[in-house]
N, C-alpha and C positions, 0 to 999 in steps of 0.2 A: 202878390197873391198870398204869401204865406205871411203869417204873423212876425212880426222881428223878436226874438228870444226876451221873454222877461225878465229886467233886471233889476227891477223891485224886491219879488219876491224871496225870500230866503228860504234853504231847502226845510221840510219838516223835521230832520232827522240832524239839525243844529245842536251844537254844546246848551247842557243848560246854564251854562252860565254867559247865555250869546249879552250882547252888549245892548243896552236898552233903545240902542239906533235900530236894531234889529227886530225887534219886538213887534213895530208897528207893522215891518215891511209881512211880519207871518199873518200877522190878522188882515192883510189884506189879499193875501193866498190864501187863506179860508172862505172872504167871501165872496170867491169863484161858486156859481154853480156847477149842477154836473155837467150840463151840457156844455157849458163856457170851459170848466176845463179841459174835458174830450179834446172839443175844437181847438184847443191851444198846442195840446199835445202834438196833434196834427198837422197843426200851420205851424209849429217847430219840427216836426218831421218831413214834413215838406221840401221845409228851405235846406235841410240837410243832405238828404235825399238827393236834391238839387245840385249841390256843389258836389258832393263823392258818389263812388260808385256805392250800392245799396248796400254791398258785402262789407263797405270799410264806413259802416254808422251799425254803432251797437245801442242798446238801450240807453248805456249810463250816458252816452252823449247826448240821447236825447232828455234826460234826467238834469243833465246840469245844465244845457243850453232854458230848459221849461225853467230854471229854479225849483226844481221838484226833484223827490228821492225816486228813486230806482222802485221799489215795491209800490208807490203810488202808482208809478207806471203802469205795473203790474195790473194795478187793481182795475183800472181804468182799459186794461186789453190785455186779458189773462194768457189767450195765446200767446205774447209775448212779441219780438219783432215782426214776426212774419203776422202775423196780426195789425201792426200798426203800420206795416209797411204798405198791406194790401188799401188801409186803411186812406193812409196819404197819397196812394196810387188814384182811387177812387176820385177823393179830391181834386187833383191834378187832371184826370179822365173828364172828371163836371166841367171844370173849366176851359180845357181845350175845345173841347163839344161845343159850349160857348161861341167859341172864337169864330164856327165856323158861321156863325148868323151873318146875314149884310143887310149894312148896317146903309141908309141914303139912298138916290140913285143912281143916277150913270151909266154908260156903256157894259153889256155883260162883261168885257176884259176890264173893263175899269173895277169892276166890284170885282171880280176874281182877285185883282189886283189886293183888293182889301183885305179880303179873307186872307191870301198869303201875309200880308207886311202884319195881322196879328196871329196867324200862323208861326211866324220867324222871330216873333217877340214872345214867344212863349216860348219859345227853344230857345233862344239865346237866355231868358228868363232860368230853366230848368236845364243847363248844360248837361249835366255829368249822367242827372236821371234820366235824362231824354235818351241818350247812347246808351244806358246800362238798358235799360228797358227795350227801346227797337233792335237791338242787336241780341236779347235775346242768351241767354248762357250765365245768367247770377244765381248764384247760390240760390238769392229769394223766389224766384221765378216758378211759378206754380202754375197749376192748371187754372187756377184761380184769377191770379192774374194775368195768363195769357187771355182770359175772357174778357176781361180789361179792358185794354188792348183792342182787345178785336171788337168791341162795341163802337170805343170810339168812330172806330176804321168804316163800320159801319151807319154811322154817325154822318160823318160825312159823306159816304156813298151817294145817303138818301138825301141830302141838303143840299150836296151838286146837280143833281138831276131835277130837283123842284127849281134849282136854280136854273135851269137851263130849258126847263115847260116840260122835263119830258115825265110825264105822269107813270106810263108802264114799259121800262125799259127792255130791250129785248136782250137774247145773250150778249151779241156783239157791243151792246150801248151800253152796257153794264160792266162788260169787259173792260171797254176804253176808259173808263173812270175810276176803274179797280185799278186797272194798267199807270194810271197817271197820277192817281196818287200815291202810288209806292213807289213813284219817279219824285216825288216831292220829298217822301220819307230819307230816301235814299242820298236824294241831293242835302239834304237837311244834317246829316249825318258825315256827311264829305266835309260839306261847310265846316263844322263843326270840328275835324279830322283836320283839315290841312288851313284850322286855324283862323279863320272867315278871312280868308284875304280876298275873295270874290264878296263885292259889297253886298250887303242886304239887298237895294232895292234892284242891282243888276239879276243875282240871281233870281227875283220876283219876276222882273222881265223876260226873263228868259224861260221860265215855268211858265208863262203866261202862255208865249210863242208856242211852249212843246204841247199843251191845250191844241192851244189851234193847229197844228201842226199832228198832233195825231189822230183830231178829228175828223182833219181833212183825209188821212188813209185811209181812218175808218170808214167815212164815208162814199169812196171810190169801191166797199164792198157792202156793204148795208145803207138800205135806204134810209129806215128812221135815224141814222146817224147822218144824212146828207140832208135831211129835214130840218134836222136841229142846226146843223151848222148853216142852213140856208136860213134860219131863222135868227141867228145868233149876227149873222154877217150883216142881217138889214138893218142891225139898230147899231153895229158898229159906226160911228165919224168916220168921213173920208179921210182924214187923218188919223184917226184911230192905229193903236198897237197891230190887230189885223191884217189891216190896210197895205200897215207898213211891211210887214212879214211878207204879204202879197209881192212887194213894190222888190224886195231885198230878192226874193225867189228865182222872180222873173229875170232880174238883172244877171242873175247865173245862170242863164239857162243860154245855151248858145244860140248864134244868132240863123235862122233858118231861109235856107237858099231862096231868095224871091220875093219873101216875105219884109216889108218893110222896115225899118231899125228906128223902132221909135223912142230909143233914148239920144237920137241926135235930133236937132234941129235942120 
């Protein structure tokens, strides 16, 4: 996503006696436009961002990562970090948003499926940013961009629910999707914590299950959530993720006096 740091360009603010190998590399840091430089700045604040927490990347880092002096920086986001921070925040926000489109067709758990596995490729993409941000307590952290943040959040809200047919959600249906995606955030963050040793596509699977899995409680108390899931369950395969979830349930549930045991033959 983020640009890979220029290492063409020489900073402005070079000896004048740079060596004539160097000469070339300035004039073609000049003809950067503005906008091409901006976005450079940025898809080098990004990848920074990215790898450490927001509080341990200062300017000059991103000054010498760009091949650029530090008062260019400046000029180019006179606020200063917290300027360029909200800046490659933003960025970062565009593209997750992105992620959450589906993309073919498929069973609804199958394209869920999808939207997590580039869901988790974008966090594992933005490690360090991803934690400083959802967790919420860095120095840079503003009202600004907690608004961020919570676009996204609402970003998704509304793209699960078109995903799922439901046009005007009620509290409860609106709830279960709020509920379930801070169960992904959260998981996302664990991952993340104790090191991804639960693989990517098991925890996908498993997010998938807790979908289905809380819809169904929800639906045991609001109808348009037993609607949706009644809808969702008829374009599931019989082998379907669902299905399976169904098949796993059942087999824990003990066996009831009279009634016939039909996992024997």
């Amino acid at each position: 996503m983020a640009a890979r740091p220029a290492s063409s360009p020489a900073a402005p603010d070079a000896p004048d006696d740079a060596s004539t190998e160097e000469r070339p590399r300035r004039a073609a840091y000049r003809r950067l436009s503005v906008e091409q430089r901006r976005e450079q700045l940025i898809a080098v604040a990004l990848e920074l961002f990215s790898s450490r927490p927001p509080e341990e990347v200062g300017l000059d880092d991103v000054a010498q990562a760009a091949g650029a002096s530090r008062p260019l920086v400046y000029r180019y986001f006179a606020g200063g970090k917290q300027q360029l921070y909200e800046a490659a925040l933003r960025s970062a926000a565009e593209e997750l948003s992105r992620r959450f489109t589906v993309h073919g067709g498929g069973s609804p758990t199958e394209q869920l499926s999808s939207v997590l596995d580039a869901y988790f490729d974008f966090v594992a993409e933005h490690a360090a940013g991803y934690g400083a941000l959802l967790r919420g307590g860095s120095v840079v952290e503003t009202a600004r961009t907690s608004a961020i943040v919570d676009e996204v959040r609402r970003v998704a809200l509304r793209r699960t629910l078109r995903h799922l047919g439901v046009r005007s959600p009620g509290p409860r249906m609106t709830l279960l999707v709020r509920s379930w995606i801070s169960v992904v955030e959260a998981s996302a963050l664990s991952w993340l914590d104790e090191g991804r040793q639960i693989p990517k596509e098991s925890l996908r699977d498993w997010l998938v299950d807790e979908f289905v899995a809380m819809s169904a409680a929800t639906a045991a108390h609001d109808r348009q959530a037993a609607r949706m899931l009644a809808g969702v369950l008829a374009l599931e395969p019989p082998d379907g993720p669902a299905a399976a979830l169904v098949a796993r349930l059942r087999a824990l549930l003990p066996a009831q006096p009279g009634a016939p045991d039909r996992g024997r033959t």
